[in-house]
N, CA, C and O of each residue as an XYZ file, in Angstrom:
744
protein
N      14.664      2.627     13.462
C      13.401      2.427     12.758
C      12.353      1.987     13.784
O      12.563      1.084     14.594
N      10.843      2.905     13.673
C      10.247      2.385     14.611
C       9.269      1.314     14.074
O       9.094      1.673     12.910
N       8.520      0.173     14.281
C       7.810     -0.820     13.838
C       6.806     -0.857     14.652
O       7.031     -1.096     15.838
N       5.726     -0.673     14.284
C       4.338     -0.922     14.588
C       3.455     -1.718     13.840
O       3.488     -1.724     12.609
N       2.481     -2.550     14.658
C       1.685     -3.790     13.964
C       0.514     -2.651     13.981
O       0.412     -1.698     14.753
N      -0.277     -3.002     12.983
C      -1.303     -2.128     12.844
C      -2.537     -3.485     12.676
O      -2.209     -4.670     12.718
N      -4.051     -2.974     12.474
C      -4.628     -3.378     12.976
C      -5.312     -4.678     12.495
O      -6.141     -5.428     13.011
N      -4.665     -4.664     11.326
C      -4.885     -6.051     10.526
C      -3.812     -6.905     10.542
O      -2.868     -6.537      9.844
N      -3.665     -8.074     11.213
C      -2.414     -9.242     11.336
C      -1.792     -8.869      9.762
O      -2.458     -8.706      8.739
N      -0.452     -8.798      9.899
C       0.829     -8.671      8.982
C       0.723     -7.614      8.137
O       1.268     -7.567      7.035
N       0.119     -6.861      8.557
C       0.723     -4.839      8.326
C       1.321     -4.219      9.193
O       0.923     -3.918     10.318
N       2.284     -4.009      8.712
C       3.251     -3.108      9.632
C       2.938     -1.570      9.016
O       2.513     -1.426      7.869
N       3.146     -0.686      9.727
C       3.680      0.632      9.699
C       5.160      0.913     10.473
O       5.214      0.871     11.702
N       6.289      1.188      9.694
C       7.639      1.669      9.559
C       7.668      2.823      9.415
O       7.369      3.415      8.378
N       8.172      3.493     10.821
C       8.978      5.164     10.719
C       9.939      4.818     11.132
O      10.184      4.258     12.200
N      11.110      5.371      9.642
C      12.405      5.836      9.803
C      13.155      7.129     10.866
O      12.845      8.317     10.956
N      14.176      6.387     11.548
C      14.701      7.668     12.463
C      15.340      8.991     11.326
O      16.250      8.784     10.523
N      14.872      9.873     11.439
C      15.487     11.216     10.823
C      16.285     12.094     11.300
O      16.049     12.661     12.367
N      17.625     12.392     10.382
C      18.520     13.127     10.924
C      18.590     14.579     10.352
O      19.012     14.947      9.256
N      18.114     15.243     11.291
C      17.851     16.655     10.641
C      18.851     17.538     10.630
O      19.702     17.171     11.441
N      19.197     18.682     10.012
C      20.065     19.711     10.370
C      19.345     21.134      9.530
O      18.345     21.112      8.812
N      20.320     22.496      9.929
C      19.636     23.076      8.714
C      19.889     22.850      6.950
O      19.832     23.788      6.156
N      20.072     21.922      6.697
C      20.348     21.448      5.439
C      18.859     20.646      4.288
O      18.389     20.583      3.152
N      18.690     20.084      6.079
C      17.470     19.165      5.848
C      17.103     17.919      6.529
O      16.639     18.121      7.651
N      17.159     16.995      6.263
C      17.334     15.672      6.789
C      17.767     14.571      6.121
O      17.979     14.765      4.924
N      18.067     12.883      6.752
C      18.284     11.920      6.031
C      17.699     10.801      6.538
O      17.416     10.626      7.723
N      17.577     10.290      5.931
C      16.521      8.694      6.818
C      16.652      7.810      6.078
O      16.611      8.099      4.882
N      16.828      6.616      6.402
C      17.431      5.087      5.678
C      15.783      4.197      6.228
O      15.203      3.753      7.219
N      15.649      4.395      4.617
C      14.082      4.035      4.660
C      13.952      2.082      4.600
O      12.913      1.425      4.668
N      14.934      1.728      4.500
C      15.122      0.363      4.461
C      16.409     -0.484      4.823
O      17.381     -0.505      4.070
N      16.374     -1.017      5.737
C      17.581     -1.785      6.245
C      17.126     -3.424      6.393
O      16.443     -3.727      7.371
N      17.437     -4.267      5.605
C      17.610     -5.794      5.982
C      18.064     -6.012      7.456
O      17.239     -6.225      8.345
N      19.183     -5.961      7.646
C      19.669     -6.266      8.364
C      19.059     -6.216      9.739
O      18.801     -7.237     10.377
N      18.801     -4.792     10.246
C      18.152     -4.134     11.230
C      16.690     -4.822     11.505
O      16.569     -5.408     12.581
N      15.390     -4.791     10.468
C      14.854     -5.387     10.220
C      14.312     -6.800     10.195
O      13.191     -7.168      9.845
N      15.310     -7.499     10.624
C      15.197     -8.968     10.753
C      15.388     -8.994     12.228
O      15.429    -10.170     12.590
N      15.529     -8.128     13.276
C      15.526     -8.301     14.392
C      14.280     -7.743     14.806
O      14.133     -7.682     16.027
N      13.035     -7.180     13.860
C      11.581     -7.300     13.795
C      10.677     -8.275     13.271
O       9.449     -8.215     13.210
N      11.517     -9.256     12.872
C      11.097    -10.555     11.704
C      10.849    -10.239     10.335
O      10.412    -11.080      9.549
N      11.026     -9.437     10.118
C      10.992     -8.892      8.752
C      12.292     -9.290      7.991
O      13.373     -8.845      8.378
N      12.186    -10.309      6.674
C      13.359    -10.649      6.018
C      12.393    -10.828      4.446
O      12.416    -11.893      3.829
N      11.623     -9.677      3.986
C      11.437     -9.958      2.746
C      12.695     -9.327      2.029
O      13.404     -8.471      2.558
N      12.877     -9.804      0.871
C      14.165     -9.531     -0.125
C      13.140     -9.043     -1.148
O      12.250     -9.752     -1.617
N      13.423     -7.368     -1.535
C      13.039     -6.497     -2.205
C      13.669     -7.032     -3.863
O      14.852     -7.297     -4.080
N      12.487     -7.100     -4.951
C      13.528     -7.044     -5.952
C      13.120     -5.781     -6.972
O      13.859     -5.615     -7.943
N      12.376     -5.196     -6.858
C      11.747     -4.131     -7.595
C      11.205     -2.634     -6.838
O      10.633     -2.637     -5.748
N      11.395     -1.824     -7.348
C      11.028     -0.372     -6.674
C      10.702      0.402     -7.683
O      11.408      0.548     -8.681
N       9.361      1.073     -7.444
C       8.828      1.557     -8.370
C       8.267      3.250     -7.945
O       8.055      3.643     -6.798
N       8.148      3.877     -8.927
C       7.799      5.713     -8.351
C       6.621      5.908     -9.188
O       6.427      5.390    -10.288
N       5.761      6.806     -8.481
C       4.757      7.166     -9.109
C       4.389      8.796     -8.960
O       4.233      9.388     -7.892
N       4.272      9.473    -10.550
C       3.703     10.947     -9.645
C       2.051     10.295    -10.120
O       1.551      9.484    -10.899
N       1.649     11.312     -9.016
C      -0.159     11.909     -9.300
C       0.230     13.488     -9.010
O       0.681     14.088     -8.034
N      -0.240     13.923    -10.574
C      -0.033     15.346    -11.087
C      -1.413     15.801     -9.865
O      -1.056     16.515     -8.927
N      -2.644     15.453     -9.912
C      -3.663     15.692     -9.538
C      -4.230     15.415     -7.992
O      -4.107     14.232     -7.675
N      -4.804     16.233     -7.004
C      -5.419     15.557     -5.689
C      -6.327     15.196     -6.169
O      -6.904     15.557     -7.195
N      -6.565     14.309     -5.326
C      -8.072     13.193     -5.453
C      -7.591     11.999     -6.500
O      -8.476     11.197     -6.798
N      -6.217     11.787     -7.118
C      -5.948     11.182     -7.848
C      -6.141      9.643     -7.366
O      -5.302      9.514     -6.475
N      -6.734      8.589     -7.493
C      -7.435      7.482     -6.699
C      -6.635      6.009     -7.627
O      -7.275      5.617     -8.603
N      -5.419      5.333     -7.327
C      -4.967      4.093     -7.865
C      -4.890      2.760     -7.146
O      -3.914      2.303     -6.551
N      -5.689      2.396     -7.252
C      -6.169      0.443     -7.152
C      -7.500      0.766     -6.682
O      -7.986      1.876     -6.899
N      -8.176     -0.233     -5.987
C      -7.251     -1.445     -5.436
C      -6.338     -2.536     -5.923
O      -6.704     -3.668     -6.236
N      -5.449     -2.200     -5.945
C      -4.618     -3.373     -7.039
C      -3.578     -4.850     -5.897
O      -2.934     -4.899     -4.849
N      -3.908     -5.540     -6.718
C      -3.030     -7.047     -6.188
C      -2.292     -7.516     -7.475
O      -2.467     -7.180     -8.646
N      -1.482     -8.325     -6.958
C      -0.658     -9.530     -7.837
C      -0.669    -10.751     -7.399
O      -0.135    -11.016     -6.322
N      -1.245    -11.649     -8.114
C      -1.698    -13.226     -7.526
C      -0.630    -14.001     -7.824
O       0.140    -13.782     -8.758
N      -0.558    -14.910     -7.052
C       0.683    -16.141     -7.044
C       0.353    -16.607     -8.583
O      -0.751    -16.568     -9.126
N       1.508    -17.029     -9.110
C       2.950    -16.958     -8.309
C       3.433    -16.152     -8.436
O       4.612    -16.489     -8.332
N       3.380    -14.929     -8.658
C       4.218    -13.231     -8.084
C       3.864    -12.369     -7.452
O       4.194    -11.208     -7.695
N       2.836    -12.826     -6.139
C       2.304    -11.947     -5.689
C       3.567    -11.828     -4.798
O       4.407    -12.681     -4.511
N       3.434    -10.206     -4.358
C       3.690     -8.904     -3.733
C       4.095     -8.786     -2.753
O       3.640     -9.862     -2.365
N       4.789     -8.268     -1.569
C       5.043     -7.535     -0.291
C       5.162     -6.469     -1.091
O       5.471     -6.406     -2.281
N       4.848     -5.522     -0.211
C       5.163     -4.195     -1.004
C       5.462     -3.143      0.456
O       4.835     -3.149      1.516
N       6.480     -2.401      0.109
C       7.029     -0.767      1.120
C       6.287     -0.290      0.684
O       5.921     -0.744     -0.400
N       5.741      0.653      1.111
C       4.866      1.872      0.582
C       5.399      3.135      1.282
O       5.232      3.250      2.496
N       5.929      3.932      0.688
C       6.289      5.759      1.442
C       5.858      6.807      0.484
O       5.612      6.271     -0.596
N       5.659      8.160      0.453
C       5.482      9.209      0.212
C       6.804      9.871     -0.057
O       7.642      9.965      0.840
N       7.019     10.348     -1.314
C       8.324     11.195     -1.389
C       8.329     12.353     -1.555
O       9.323     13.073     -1.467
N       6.837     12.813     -1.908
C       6.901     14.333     -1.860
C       5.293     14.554     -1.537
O       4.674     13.595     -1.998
N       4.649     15.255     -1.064
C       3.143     15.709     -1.245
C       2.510     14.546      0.317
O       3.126     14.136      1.301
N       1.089     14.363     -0.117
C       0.509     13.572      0.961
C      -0.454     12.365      0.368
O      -0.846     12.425     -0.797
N      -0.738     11.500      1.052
C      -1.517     10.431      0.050
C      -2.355      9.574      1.522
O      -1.776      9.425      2.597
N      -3.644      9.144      1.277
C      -4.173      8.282      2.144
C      -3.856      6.917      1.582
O      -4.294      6.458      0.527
N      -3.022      6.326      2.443
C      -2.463      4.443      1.795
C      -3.616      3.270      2.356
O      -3.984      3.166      3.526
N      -4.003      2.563      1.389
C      -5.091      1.296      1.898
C      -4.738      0.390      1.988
O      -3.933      0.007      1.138
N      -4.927     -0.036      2.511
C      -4.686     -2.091      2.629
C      -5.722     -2.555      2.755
O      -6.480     -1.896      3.467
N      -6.291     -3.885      2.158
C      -7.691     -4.561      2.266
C      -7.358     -6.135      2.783
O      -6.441     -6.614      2.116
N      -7.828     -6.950      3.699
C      -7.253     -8.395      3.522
C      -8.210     -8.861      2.928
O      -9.406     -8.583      3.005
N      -7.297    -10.086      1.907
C      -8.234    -10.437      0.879
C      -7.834    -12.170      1.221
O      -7.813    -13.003      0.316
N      -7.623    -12.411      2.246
C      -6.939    -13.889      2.743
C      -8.227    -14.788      2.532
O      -9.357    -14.303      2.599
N      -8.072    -15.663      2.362
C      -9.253    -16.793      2.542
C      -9.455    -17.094      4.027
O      -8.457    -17.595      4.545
N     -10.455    -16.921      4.805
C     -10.386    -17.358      5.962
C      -9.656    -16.991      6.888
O      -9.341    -17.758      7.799
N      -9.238    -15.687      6.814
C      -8.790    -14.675      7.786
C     -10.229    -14.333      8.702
O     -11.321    -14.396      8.138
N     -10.140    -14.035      9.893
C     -10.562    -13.117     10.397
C     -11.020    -11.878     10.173
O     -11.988    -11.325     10.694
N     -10.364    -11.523      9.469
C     -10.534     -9.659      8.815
C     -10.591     -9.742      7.540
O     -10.546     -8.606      7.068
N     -10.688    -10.737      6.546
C     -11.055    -10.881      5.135
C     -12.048     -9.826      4.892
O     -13.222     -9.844      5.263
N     -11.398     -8.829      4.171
C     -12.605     -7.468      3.563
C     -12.501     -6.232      4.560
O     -13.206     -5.223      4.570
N     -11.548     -6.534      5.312
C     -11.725     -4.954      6.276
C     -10.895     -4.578      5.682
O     -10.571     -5.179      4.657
N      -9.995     -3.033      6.243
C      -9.082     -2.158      5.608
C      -8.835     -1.586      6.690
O      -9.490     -1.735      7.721
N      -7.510     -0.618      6.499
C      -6.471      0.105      7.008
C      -6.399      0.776      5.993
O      -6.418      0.500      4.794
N      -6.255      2.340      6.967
C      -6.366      3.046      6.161
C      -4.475      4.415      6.801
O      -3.823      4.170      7.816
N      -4.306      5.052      6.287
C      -3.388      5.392      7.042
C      -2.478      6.777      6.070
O      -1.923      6.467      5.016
N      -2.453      7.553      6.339
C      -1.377      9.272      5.993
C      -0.397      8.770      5.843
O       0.088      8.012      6.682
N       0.281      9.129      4.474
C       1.546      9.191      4.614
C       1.818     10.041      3.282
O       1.343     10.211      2.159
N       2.890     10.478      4.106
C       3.814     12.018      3.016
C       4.619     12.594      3.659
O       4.688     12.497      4.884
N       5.349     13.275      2.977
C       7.120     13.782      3.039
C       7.255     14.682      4.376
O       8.400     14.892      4.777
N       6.219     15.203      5.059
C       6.097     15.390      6.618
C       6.674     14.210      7.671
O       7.687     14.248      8.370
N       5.672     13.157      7.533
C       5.568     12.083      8.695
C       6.517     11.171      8.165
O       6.751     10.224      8.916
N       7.125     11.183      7.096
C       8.023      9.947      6.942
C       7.540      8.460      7.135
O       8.401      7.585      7.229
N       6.562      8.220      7.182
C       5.731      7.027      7.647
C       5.763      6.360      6.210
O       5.810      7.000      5.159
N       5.720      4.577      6.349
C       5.559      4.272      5.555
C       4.889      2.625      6.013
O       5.114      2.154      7.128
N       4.025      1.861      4.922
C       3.413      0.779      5.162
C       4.134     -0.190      4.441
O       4.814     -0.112      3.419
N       3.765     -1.357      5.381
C       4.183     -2.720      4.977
C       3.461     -3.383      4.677
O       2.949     -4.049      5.578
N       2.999     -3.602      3.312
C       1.846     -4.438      2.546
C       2.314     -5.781      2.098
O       3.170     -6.103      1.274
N       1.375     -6.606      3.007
C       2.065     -8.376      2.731
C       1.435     -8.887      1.394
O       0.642     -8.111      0.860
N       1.677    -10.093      0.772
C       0.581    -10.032      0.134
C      -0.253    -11.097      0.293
O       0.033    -12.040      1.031
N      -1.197    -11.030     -0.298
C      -2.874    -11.341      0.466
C      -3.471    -10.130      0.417
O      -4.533    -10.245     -0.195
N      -3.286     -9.055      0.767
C      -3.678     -7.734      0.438
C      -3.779     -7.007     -0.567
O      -2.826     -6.764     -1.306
N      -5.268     -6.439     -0.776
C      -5.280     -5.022     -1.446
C      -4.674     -3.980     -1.501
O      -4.500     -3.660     -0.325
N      -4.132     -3.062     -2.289
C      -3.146     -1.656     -1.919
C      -4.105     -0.562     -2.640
O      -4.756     -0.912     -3.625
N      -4.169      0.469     -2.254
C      -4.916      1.659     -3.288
C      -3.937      2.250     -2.344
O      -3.097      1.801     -1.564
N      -4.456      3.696     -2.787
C      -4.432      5.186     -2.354
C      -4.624      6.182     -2.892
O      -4.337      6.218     -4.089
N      -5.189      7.414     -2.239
C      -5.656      8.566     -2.980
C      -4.684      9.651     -2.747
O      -4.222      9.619     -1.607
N      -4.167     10.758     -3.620
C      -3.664     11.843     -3.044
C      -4.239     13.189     -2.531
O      -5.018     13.922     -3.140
N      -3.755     13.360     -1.408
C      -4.351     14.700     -0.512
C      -3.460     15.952     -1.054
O      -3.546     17.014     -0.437
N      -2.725     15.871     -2.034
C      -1.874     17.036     -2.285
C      -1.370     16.881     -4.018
O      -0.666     15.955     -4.420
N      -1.720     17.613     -4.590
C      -0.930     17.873     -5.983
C       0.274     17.887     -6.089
O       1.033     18.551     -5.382
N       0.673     16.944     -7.241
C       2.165     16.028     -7.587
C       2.857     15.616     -6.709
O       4.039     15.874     -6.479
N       1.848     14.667     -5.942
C       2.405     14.063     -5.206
C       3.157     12.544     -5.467
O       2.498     11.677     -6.042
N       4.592     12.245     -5.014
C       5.374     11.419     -5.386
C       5.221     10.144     -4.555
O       5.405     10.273     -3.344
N       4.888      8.837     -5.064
C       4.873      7.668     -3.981
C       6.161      6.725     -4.731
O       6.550      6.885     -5.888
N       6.606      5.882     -3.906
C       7.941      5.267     -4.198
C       7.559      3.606     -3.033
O       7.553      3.461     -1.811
N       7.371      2.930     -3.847
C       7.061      1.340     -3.190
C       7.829      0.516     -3.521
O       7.815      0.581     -4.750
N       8.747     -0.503     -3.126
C       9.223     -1.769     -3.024
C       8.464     -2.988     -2.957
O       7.551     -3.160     -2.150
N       8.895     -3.949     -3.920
C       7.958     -4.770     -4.689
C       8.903     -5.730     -3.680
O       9.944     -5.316     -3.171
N       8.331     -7.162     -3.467
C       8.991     -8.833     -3.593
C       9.022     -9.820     -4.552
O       9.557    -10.924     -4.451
N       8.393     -9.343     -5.528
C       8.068     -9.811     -6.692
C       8.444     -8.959     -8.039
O       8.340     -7.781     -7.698
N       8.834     -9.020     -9.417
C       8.735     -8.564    -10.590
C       7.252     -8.384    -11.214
O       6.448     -9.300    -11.390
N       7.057     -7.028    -11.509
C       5.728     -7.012    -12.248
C       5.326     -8.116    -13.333
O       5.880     -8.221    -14.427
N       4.027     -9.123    -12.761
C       3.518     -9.708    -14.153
C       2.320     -9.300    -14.331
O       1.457     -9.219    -13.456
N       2.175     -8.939    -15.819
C       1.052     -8.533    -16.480
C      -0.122     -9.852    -16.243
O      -1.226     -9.489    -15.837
N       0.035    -10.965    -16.422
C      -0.347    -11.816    -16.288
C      -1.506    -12.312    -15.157
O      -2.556    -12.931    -15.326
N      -0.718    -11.648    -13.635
C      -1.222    -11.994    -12.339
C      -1.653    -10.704    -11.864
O      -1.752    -10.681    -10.637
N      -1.941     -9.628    -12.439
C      -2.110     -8.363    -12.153
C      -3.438     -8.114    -12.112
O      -4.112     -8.325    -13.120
N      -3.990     -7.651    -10.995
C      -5.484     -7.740    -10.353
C      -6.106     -6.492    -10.115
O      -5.231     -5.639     -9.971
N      -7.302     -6.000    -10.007
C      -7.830     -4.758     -8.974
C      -9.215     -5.201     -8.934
O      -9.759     -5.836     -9.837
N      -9.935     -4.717     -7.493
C     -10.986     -5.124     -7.167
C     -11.337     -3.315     -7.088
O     -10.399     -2.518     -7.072
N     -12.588     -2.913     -7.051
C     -13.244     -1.566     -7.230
C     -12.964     -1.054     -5.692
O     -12.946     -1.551     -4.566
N     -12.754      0.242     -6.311
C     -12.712      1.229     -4.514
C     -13.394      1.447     -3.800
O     -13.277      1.517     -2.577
N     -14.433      1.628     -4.609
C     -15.855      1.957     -3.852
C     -16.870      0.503     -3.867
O     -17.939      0.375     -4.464
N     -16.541      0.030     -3.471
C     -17.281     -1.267     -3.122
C     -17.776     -1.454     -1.860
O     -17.106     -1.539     -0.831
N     -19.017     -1.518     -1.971
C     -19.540     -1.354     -0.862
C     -19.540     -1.873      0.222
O     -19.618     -1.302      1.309
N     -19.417     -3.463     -0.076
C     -18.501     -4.423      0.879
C     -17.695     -4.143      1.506
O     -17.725     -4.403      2.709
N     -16.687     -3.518      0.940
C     -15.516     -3.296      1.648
C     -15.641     -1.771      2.607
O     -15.225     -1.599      3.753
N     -16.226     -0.954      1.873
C     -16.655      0.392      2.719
C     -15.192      1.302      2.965
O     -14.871      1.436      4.145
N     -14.622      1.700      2.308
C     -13.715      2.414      2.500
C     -14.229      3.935      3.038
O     -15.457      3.905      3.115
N     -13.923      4.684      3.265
C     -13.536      6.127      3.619
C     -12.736      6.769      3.258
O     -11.995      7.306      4.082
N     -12.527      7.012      1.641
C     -11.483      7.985      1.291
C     -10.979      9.270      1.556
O      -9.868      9.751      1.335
N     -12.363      9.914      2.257
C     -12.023     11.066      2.401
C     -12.129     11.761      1.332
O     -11.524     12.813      1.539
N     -12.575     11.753      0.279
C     -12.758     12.305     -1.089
C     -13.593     13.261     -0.822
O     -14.177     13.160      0.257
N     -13.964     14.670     -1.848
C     -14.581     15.868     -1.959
C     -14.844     15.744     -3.356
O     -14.350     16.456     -4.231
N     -15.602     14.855     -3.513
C     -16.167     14.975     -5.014
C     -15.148     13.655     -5.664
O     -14.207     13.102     -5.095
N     -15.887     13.302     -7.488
C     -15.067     11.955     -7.811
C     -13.749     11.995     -7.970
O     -13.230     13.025     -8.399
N     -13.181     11.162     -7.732
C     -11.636     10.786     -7.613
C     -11.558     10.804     -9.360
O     -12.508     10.871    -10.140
N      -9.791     10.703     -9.737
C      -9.709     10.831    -10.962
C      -8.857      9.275    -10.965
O      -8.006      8.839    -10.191
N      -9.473      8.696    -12.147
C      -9.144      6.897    -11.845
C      -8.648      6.952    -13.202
O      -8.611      7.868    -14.023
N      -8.257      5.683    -13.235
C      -7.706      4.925    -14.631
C      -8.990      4.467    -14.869
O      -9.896      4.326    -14.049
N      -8.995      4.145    -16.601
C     -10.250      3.431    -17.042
C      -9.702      2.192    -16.270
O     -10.208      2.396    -15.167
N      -8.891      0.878    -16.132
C      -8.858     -0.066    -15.446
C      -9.686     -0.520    -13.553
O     -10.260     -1.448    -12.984
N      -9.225      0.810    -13.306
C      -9.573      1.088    -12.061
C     -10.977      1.181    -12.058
O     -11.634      0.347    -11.436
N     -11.649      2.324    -12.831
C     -13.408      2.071    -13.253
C     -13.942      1.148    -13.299
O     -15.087      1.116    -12.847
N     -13.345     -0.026    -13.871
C     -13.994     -1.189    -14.674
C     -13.569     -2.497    -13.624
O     -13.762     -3.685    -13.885
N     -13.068     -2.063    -12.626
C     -12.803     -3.080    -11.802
C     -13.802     -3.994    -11.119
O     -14.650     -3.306    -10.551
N     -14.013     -5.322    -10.965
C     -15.015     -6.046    -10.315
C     -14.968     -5.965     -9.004
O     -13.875     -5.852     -8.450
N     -16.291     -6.013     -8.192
C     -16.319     -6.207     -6.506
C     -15.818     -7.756     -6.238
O     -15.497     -8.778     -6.844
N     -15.998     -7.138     -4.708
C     -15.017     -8.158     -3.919
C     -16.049     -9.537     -4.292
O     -15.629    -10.495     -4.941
N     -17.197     -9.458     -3.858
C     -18.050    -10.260     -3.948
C     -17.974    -11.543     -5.711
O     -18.131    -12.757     -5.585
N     -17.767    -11.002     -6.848
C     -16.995    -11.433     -7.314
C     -16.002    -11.871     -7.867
O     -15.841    -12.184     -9.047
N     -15.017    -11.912     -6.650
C     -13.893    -12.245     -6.914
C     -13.672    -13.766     -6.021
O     -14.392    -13.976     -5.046
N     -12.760    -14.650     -6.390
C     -12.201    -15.576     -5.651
C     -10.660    -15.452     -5.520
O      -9.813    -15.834     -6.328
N     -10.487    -14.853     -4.362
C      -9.444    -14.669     -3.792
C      -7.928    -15.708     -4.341
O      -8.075    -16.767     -3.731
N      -7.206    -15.763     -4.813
C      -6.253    -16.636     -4.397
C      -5.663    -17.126     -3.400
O      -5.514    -18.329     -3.183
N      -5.235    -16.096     -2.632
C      -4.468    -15.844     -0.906
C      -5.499    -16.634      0.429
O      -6.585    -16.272      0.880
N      -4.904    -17.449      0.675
C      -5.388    -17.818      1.913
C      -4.578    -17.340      3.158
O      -3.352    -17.252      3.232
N      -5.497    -17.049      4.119
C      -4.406    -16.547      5.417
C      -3.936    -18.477      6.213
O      -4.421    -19.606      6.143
N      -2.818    -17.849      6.850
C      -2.037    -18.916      7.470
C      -1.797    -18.939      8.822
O      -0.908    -19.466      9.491
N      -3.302    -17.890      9.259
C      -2.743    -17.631     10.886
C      -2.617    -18.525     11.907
O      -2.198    -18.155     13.004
């Protein structure tokens, strides 16, 4: 597994080694064990799949606030998707920037979303499949999204016309009013 720090303190990007033949390939998209000799020892308790029937299909920015906020895997299982991360730390350094980053069933690439962070992503390819690992159990309760297009934050989706959102996602508030929960601990 290769591990790369990307450009916001505690995002990783994870590529799995792939074993190809003419059959296809196999790749062990998650190892504890291995993993902890990168410092990485979150304990996964939830994994979740998502199709987007549609490109341009656009979901979060979404968070989960203590006490169940999130680490989250993020990979591509079929199609292509642009993955976001936002830091939303109190007193980070990079509070409100983003990472932005490809991933789909080509590159095998996948992100490591701590939490303190925003997650979205859009899809670049029709029915495309995403598959994420939670650290937490979904609560309805602590379940958050701040707007995509917020100007604050300035993303670059790469979009060709409007994205297709959830009414939740529409109706989402900017960063500006929000008060963060997450403080960074750097």
């Amino acid at each position: 597994m290769k591990v790369e720090a990307a450009p916001l303190s505690g995002l990783l990007i994870l590529t799995p080694t792939r074993f190809s033949d003419e059959r296809g390939y196999f790749s062990e998209s998650w190892n504890l064990k291995r993993l902890k000799h990168h410092g990485i020892e979150i304990e996964f308790v939830q994994d979740n799949h998502s199709l987007s029937r549609q490109t341009g299909t656009l979901r979060g920015l979404h968070f989960q606030s203590p006490p169940h906020a999130q680490d989250k895997l993020v990979r591509c299982a079929r199609g292509a998707l642009f993955d976001v991360a936002v830091d939303i730390r109190k007193g980070s350094p990079t509070f409100g920037n983003w990472f932005g980053i490809e991933l789909s069933e080509e590159n095998g690439k996948q992100l490591l979303v701590p939490r303190g962070f925003l997650h979205g992503f859009v899809t670049r390819a029709p029915d495309t499949e995403i598959c994420y690992k939670c650290s937490d159990y979904y609560a309805p309760d602590c379940d958050g999204a701040i707007r995509f297009d917020d100007g604050e934050i300035g993303i670059d989706w790469g979009l060709n016309g409007s994205p297709v959102l959830s009414g939740k996602d529409a109706a989402a508030p900017s960063l500006s009013d929000f008060d963060s929960p997450f403080v960074w601990e750097g």
